[in-house]
FIMARZA-545519 format. One record per residue (C-alpha): x, y, z; residue number from 1. Coordinates in Angstrom, 3 decimals, decimal comma, padded with zeros to 6 digits. Layout:
N
        x        y        z num
        X        Y        Z NUM
...
***
This chain:
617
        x        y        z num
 -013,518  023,401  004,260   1
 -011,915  026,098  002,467   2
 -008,362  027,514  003,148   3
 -005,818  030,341  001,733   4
 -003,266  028,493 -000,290   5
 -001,346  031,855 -000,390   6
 -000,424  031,666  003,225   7
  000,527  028,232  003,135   8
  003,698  027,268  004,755   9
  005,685  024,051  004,944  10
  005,323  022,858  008,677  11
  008,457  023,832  010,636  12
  012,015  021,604  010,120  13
  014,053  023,452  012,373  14
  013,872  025,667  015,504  15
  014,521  029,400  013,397  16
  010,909  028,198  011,106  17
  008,929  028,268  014,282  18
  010,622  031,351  015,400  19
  009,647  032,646  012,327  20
  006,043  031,673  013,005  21
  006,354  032,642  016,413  22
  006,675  029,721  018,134  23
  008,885  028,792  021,184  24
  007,637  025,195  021,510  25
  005,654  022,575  019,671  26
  002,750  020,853  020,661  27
  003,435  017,576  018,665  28
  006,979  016,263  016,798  29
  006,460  014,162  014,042  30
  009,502  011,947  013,316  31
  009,419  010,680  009,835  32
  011,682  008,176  007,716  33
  010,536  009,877  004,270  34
  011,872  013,621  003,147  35
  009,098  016,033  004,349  36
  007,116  016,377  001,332  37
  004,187  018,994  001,129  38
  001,703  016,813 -000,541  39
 -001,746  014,755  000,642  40
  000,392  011,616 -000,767  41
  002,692  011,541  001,959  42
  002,049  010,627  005,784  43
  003,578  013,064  007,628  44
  002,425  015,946  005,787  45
 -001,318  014,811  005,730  46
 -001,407  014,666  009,635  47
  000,506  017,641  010,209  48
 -001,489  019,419  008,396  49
 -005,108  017,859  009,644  50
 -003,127  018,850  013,192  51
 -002,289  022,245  012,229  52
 -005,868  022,753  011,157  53
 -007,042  021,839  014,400  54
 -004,900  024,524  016,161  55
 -001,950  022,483  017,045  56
  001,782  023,597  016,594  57
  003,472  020,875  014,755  58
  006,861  020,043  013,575  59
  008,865  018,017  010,889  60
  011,698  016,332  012,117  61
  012,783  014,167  008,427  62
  015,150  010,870  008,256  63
  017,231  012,197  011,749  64
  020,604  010,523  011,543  65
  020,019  007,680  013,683  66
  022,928  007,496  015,430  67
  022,950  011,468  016,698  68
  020,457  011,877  019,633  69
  020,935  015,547  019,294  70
  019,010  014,906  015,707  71
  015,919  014,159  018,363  72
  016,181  017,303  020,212  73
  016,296  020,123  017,104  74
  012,933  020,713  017,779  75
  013,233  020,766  021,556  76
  010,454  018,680  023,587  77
  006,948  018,425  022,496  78
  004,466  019,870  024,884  79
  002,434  016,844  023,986  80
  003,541  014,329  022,503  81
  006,263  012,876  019,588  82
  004,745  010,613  016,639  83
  006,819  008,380  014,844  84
  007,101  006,957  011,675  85
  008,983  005,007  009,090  86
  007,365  006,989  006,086  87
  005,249  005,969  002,953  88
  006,672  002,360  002,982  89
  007,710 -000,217  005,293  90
  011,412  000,868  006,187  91
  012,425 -002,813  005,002  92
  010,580 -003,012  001,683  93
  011,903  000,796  001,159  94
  015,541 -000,341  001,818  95
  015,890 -003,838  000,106  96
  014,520 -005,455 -003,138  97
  012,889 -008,404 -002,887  98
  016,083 -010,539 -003,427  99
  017,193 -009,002 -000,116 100
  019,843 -006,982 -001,602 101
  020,190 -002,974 -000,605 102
  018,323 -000,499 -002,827 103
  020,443  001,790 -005,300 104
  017,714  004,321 -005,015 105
  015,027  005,428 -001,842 106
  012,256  007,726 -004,103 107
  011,207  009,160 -000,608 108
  014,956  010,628  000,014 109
  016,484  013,783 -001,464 110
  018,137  012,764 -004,552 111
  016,761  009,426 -004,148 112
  019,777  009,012 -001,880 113
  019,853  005,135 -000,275 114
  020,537  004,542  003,531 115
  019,161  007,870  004,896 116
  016,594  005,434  006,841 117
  017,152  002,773  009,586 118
  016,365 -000,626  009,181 119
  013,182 -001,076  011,231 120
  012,748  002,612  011,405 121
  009,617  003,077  013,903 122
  012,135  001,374  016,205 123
  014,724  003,266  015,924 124
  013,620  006,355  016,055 125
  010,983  005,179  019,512 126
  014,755  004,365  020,901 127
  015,977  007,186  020,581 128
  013,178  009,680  020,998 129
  013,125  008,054  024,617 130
  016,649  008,457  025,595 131
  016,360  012,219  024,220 132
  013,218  012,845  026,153 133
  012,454  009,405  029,023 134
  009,094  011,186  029,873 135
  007,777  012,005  026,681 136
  004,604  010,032  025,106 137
  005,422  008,192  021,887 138
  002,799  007,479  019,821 139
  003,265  005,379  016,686 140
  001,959  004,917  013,163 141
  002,021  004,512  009,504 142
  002,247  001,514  007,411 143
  005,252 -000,142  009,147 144
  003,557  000,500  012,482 145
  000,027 -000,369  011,378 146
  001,118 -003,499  009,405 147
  003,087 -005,100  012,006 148
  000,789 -004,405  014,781 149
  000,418 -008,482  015,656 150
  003,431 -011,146  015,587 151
  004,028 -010,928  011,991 152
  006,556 -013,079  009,562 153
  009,277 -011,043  008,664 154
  010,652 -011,793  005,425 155
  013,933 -010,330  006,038 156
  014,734 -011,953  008,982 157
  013,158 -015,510  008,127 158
  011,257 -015,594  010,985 159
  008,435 -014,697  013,318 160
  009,219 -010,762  015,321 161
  007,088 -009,487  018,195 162
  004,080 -007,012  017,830 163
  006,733 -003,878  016,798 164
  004,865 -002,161  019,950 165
  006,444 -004,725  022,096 166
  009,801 -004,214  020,587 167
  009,659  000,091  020,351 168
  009,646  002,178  024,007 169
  005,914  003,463  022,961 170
  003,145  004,131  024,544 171
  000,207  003,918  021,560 172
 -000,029  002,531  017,889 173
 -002,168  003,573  015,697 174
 -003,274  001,790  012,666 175
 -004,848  002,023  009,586 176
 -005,541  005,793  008,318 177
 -004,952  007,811  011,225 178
 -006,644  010,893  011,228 179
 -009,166  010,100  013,294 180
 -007,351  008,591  015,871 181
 -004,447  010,805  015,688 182
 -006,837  013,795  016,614 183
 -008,355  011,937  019,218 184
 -005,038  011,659  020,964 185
 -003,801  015,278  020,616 186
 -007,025  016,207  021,782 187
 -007,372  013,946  025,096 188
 -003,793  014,706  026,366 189
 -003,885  018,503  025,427 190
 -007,062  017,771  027,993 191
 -004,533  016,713  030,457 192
 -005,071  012,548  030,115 193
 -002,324  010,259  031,356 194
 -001,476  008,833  027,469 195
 -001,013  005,529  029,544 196
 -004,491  005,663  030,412 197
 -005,981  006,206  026,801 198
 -006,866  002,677  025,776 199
 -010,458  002,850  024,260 200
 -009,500  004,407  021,125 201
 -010,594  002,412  017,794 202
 -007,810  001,921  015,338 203
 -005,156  001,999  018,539 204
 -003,188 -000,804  020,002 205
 -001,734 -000,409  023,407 206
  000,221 -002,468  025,583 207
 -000,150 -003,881  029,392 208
  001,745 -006,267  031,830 209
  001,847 -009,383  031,644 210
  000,297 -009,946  035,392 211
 -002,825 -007,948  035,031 212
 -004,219 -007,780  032,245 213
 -006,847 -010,049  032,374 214
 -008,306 -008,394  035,447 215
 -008,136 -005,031  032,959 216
 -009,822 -006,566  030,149 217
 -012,868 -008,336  032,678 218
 -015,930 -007,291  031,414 219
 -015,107 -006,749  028,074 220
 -015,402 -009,126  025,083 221
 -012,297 -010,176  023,076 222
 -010,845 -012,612  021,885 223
 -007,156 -013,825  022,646 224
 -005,447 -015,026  019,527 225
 -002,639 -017,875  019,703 226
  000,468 -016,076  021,600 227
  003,525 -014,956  020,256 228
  005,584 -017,915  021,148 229
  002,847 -019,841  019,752 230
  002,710 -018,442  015,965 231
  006,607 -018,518  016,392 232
  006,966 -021,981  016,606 233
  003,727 -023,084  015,512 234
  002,567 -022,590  011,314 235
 -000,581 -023,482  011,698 236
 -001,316 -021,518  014,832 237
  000,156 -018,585  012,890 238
 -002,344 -019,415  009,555 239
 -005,478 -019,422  012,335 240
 -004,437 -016,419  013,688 241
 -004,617 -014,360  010,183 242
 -007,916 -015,919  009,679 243
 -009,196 -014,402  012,533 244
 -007,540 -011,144  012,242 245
 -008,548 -011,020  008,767 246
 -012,983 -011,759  009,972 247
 -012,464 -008,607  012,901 248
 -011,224 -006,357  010,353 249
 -014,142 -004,655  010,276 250
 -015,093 -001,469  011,656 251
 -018,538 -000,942  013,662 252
 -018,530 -005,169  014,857 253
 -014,774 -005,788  014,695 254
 -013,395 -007,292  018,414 255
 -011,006 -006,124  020,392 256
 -007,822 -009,047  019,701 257
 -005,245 -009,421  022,583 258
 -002,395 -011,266  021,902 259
 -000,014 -012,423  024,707 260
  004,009 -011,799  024,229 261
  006,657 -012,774  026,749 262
  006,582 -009,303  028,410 263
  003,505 -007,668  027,567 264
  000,149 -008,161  026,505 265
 -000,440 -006,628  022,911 266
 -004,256 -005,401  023,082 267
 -005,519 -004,385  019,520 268
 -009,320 -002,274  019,866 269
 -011,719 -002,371  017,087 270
 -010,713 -000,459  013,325 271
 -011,396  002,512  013,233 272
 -014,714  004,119  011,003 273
 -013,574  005,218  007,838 274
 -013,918  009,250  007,235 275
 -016,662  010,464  005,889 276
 -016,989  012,403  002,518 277
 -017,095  015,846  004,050 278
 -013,903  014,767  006,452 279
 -011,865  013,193  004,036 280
 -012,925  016,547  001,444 281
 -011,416  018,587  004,558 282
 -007,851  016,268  004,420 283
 -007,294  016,848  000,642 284
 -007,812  020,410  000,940 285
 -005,614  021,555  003,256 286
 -003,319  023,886  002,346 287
 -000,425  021,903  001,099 288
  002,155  023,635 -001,057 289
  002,433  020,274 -003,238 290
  006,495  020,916 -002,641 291
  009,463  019,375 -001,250 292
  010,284  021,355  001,782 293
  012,696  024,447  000,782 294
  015,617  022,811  002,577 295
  016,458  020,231  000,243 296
  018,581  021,036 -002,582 297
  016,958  018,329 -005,127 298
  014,408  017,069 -005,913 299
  012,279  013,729 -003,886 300
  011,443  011,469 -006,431 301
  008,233  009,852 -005,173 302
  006,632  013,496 -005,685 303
  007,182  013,021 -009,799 304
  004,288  010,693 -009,989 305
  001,858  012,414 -007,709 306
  002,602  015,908 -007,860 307
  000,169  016,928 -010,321 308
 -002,444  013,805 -009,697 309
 -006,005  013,405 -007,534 310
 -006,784  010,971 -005,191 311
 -010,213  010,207 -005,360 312
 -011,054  007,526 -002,476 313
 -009,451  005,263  000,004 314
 -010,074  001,267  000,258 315
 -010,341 -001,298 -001,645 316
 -012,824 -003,942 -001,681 317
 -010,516 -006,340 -004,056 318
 -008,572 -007,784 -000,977 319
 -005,894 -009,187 -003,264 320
 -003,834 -011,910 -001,581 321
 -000,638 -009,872 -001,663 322
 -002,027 -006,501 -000,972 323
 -002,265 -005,126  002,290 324
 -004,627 -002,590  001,666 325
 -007,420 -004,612  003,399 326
 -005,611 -004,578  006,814 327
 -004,643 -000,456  006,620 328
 -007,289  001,716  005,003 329
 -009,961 -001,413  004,947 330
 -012,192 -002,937  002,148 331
 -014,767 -000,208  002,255 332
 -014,454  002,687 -000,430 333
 -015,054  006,142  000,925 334
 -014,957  008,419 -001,777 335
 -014,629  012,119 -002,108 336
 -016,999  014,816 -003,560 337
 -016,480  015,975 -006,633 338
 -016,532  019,570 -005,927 339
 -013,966  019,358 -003,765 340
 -011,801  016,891 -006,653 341
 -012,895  020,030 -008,887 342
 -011,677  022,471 -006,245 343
 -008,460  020,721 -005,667 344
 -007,821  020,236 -009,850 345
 -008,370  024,214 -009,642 346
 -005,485  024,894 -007,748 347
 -003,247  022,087 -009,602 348
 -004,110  025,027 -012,776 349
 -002,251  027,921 -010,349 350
  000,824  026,310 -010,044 351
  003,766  027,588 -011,746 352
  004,780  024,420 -013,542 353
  001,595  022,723 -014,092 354
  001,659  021,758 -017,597 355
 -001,850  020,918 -018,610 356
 -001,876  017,553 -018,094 357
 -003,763  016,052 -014,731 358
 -001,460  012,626 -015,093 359
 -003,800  010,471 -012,156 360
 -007,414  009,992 -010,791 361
 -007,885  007,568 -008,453 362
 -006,949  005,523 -005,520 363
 -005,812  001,952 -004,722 364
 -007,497  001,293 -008,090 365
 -008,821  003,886 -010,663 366
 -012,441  002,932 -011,331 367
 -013,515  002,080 -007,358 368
 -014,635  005,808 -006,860 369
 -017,793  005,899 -005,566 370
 -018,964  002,484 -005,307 371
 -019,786  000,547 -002,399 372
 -022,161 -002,144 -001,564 373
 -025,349 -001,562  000,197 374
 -024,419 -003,667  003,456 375
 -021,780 -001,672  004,626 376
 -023,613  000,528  006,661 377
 -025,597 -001,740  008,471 378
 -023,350 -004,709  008,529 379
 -019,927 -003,750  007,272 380
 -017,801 -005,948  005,007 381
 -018,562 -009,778  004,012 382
 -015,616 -011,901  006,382 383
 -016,907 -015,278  004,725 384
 -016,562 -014,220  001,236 385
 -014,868 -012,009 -001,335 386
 -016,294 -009,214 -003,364 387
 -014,995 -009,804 -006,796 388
 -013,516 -013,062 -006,248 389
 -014,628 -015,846 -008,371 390
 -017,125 -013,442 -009,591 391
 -017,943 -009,623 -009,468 392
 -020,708 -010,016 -006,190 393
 -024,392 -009,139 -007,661 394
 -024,656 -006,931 -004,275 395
 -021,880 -004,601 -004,982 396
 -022,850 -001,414 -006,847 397
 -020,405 -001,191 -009,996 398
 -021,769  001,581 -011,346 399
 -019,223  003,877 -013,174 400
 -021,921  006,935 -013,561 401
 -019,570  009,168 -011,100 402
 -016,231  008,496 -012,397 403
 -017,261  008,937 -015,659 404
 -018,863  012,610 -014,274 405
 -016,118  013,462 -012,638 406
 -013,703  012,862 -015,838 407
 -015,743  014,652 -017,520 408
 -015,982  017,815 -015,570 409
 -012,190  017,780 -014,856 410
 -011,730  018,239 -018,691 411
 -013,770  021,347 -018,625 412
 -011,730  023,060 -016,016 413
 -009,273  026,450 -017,619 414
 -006,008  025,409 -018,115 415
 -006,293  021,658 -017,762 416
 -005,468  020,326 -021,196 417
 -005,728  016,102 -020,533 418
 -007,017  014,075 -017,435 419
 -004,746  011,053 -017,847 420
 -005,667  007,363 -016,164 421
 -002,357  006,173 -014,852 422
 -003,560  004,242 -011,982 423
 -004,428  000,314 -012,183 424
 -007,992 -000,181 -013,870 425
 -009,819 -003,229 -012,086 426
 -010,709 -004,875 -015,546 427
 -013,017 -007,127 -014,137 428
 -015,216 -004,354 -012,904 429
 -014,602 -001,970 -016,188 430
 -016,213 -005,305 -017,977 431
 -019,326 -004,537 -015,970 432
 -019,454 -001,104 -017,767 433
 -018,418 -000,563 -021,768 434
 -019,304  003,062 -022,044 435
 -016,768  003,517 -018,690 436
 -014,090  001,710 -020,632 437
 -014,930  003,614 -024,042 438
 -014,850  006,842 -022,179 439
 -010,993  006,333 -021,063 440
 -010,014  004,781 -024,544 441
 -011,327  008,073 -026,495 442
 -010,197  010,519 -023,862 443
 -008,036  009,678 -020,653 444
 -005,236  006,992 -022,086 445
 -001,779  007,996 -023,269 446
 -001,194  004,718 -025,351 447
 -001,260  002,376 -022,766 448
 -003,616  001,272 -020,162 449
 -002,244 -000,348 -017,082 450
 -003,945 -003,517 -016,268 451
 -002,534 -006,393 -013,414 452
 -004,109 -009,892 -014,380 453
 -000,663 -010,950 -012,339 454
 -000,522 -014,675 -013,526 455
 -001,877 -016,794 -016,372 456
 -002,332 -019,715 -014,200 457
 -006,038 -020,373 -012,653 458
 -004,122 -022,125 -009,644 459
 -002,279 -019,008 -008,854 460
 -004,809 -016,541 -009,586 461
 -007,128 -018,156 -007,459 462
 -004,426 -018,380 -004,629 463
 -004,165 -014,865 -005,386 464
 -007,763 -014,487 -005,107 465
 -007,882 -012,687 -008,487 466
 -009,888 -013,624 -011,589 467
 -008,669 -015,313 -014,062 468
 -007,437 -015,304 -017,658 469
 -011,212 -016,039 -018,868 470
 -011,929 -012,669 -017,449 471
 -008,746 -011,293 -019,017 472
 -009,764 -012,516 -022,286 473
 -013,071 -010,631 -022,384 474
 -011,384 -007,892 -021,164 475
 -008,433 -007,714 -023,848 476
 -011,518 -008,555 -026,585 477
 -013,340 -005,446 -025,300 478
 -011,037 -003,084 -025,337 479
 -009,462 -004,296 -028,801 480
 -012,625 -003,570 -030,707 481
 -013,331 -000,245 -028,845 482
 -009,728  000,917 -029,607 483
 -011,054 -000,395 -033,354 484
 -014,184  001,406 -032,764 485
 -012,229  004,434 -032,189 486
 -009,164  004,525 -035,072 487
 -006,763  003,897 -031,961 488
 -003,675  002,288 -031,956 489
 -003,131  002,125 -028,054 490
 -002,089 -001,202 -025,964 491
 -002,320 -002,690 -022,513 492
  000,557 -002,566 -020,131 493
  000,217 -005,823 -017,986 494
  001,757 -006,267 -014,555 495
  002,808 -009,702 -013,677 496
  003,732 -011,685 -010,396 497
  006,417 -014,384 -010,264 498
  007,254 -016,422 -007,091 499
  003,630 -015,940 -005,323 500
  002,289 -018,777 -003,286 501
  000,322 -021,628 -005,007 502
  003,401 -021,019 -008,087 503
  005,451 -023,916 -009,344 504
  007,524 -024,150 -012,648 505
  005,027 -025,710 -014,260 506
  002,563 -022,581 -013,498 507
  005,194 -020,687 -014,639 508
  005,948 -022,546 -017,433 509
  001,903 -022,296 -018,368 510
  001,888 -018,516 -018,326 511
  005,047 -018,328 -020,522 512
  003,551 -019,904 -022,631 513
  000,419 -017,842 -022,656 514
  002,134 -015,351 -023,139 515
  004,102 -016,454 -026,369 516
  000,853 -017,782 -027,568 517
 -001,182 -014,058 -027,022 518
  002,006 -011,012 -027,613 519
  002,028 -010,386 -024,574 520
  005,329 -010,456 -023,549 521
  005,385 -008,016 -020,750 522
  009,445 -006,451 -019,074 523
  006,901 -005,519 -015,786 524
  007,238 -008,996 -014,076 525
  007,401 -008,034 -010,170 526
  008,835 -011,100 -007,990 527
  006,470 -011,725 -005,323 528
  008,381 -009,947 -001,822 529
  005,891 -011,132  001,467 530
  005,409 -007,893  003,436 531
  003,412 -007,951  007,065 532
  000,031 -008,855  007,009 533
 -001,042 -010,485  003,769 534
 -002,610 -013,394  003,463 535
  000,204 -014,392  000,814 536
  002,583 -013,811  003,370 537
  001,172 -015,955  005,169 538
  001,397 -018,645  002,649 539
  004,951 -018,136  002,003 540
  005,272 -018,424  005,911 541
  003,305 -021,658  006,566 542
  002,413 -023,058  003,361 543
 -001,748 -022,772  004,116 544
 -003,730 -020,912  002,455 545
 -005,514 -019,367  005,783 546
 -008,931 -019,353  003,868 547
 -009,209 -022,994  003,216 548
 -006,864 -024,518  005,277 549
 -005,303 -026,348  002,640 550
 -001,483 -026,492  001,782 551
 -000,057 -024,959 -000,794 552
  002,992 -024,977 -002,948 553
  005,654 -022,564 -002,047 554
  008,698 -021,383 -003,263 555
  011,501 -020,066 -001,065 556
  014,759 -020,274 -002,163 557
  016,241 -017,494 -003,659 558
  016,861 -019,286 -006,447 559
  013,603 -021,255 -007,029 560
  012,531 -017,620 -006,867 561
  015,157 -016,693 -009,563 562
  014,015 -019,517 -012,233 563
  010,178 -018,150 -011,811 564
  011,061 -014,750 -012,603 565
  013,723 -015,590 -015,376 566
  010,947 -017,883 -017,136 567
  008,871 -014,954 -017,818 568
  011,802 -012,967 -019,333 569
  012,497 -015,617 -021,925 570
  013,703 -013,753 -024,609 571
  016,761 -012,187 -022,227 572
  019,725 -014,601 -023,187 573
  020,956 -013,497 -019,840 574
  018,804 -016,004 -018,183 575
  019,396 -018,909 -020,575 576
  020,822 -021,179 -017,798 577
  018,088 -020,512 -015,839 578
  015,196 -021,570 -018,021 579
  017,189 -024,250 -019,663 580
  017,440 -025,595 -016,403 581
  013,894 -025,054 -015,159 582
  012,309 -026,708 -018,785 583
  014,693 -029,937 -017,499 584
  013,401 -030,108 -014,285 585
  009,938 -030,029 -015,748 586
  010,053 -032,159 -018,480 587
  009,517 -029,860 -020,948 588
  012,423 -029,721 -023,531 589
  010,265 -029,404 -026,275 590
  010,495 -025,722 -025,415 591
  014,154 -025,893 -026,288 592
  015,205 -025,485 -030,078 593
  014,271 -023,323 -032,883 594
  010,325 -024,011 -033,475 595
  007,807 -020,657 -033,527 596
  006,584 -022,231 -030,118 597
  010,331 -022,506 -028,140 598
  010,974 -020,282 -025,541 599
  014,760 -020,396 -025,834 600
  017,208 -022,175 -028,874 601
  018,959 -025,070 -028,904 602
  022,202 -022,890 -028,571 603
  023,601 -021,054 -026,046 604
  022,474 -017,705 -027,097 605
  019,187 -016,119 -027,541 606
  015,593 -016,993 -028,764 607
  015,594 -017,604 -032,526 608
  011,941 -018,415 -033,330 609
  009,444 -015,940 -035,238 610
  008,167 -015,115 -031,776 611
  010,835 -012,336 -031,209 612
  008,869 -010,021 -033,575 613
  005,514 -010,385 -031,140 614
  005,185 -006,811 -029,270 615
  003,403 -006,790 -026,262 616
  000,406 -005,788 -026,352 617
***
């Protein structure tokens, strides 16, 4: 579907925008954590839009102060209902690194301004929506709300919370992707349906007293999980109940889950179908202004990255331990066309400061687009085994033939000068294709190509369910001789993980060395944070690895957590102490003096060996 980018209009943030549209009253409020940005990257604006489309009147109502209810009641009541939502992130990961310590910056704020979000956001603002309004619906959603549908470990608190629909004055949650669901909503109660009585919706979760709800469920098939107070007190209760989550994430046979909490009865129905290519064509073409909304005075900086970038698909069949992807917009790809990527990169040219340069293409990962295996129509997903974990699955189809089109035909578009790759590449699955990885060397990478083998250490790669440094090897091999091949001089930028499940010093201790041994001393070291609803999480949590059942080493202290991330920083004499004290506690002073093959000197200063002239590569 088509629309007139020259009418577009940010959706209204204040009650003089919908006079100027005409409007006395809106049909649906959507309270967000995030700045309103006018871009498919961000939440609010994608299903205000997809509303608007649908002939809804809908209104922006960004990062309310909290603690003024007359914040909730700008936009007066909502004819139909208010939808609420913590923004892009979880509001705790967005308001505290993962040594638990506030954030200097929020990318989703004006400014990048801290503290213009609640803690627990979807909450907050379901508290005080109904004290503004008692009688209006409250639906909620995004990736707090979808994430932290089920008792889930909190890392913040240290402990086990409620379903966050037991804890917020809502009436619906959706989960995963919305749109769908979302539609379905507006649609049923501008119909005239009691919201109370919508409870057959896939991707929804809805609640129901504590006295009746297995007469309300009889007939229908579900299974109960272990109960709140269960998972609470119980670790391996909680590790069986992720297992089972994790096999009825699957749309078209998933089950509908109940989970009993002291006061209610959290009911989770099936996932919802992902959209199809024509739908999800419709979502990216709506007529966004790609814009911060004219009221702020600077600029958001989570729009930098994605202003002038294309997302190709949604999902990801990787299922990474510590990604939630899997549990939000599912393991499935679903891909755009490319005529409507074309159409989209079209209007990117029109805009005033577009430079030339597309800087993205992709989605969770940049070379998933358009593959998919040939069982997920009929059957859906595998739940008893991974797709590229120990091994690339013979069943999936890796072919990069569309990508490699679409690349292509983006480069012969007026006015678009480069197509950059800034997103991950999945290098196991760019092994599977050369000429793919050839392509991007010659054409689509600005130096450096951003790879995540995460760890060095098979034990923590496979508790991360990623492959390991074998794979990396062949990878790094590859795309050293094409770069050869070529004349370039261009390098790999490699994410690592410190801290994750399955991780002790002398892991750690392993990968440091690896990476003295191979120049690839990397500053991108991310300390593993557990967020709701990863199977890492989980680990941290209970120490089982929910797939096997088997324990695994954990570390929790803040600063066990410290020495892991220190040891891959080496060369920083600012952590000295740290590693000295870690190479003690493992035995392994032999990486203390002034050899090629120390990781810190024998004095109490920096790393003195030949190895400080290695550049990662």
């Amino acid at each position: 579907m088509k629309h007139d980018k020259k009418t577009s209009k940010p959706l209204p943030m204040s009650k003089k925008e919908m006079h100027q549209r005409g409007w006395d009253t809106l049909d649906i409020i959507i309270v967000t954590g995030d700045a309103y940005v006018d871009h498919p990257s961000f939440g609010a604006a994608l299903i205000g839009r997809l509303l608007e489309a649908r002939g809804f009147r809908v209104g922006i109502i960004a990062q309310p102060a909290h603690d003024k209810p007359e914040e909730f009641k700008k936009l007066g009541k909502p004819k139909l209902f208010f939808a609420a939502t913590a923004g892009n992130m979880d509001s705790m990961v967005s308001n505290y690194t993962p040594s638990l310590k506030p954030r200097k910056r929020d990318m989703y704020s004006s400014g990048g301004t801290p503290g213009m979000r609640p803690d627990r956001a979807t909450i907050v603002y379901s508290n005080r929506i109904h004290q503004a309004y008692p009688d209006a619906p409250i639906v909620i959603a995004g990736v707090e709300a979808s994430l932290r549908r089920l008792a889930q470990y909190d890392f913040q608190s240290g402990k086990v919370r409620k379903s966050i629909l037991a804890d917020a004055p809502a009436d619906l949650l959706i989960y995963g992707m919305g749109e769908t669901q979302t539609e379905e909503i507006a649609r049923r109660l501008q119909a005239g349906e009691d919201i109370k009585q919508i409870k057959d919706i896939p991707g929804t979760v809805w609640k129901t007293p504590v006295k009746s709800w297995k007469e309300e469920l009889k007939g229908m098939y579900y299974i109960e999980l272990e109960s709140y107070t269960t998972v609470s007190e119980e670790k391996e209760a909680f590790a069986r109940n992720y297992r089972t989550l994790w096999q009825q994430q699957n749309p078209g046979n998933g089950k509908v889950l109940v989970q009993p909490h002291p006061k209610t009865i959290i009911v989770q129905n099936p996932p919802a179908k992902p959209l199809e290519t024509q739908k999800l064509d419709e979502v990216y073409e709506l007529p966004y202004t790609r814009q911060k909304h004219p009221a702020y005075k600077e600029d958001i900086p989570a729009i930098e990255p994605v202003r002038f970038s294309l997302t190709t698909h949604r999902g990801c069949f990787g299922a990474c331990s510590f990604c939630a992807i899997a549990h939000h917009q599912g393991r499935m790809v679903n891909s755009r066309s490319i005529e409507s990527l074309l159409r989209e990169a079209k209007s990117l040219t029109k805009m005033k400061d577009f430079k030339g340069n597309i800087n993205g293409v992709g989605g969770p990962t940049a070379n998933m687009y358009s593959m998919e295996c040939p069982q997920w129509k009929s059957k859906g997903v595998c739940t008893d085994k991974f797709c590229l974990y120990p091994k690339v699955c013979p069943s999936m189809n890796t072919d990069h033939s569309k990508n490699m089109e679409l690349l292509n035909r983006l480069e012969q578009i007026p006015g678009v000068k480069k197509v950059f790759i800034t997103y991950g590449v999945r290098y196991d699955l760019a092994l599977t294709q050369p000429e793919y990885l050839e392509m991007i060397c010659k054409k689509h990478v600005s130096g450096r190509l951003a790879v995540a083998p995460e760890h060095y250490s098979k034990k923590v790669t496979d508790s991360m369910r990623k492959p390991g440094r074998d794979v990396f090897e062949k990878f790094v091999e590859m795309y050293s001789a094409i770069n050869k091949k070529l004349g370039k001089e261009q390098y790999l930028q490699t994410y690592l993980m410190s801290g994750h499940p399955g991780c002790g010093l002398k892991e750690m201790i392993e990968t440091a060395e690896y990476i003295r041994d191979n120049k690839l001393y990397s500053e991108q070291v991310q300390d593993f944070t557990p967020t709701p609803m990863t199977a890492s999480t989980c680990m941290y949590h209970t120490g089982i690895d929910p797939f096997t059942g088997e324990n695994i080493e954990v570390a929790t202290s803040r600063r066990d957590k410290k020495i892991q991330r220190t040891i891959l920083h080496y060369r920083d004499k600012r952590n000295r102490k740290y590693i000295l004290e870690a190479l003690k506690t493992a035995d392994r002073m032999d990486l203390v003096g002034n050899s090629w093959k120390c990781l810190i000197s024998g004095k109490n200063g920096m790393w003195e060996s030949n190895s400080h002239k290695q550049q990662g590569r």
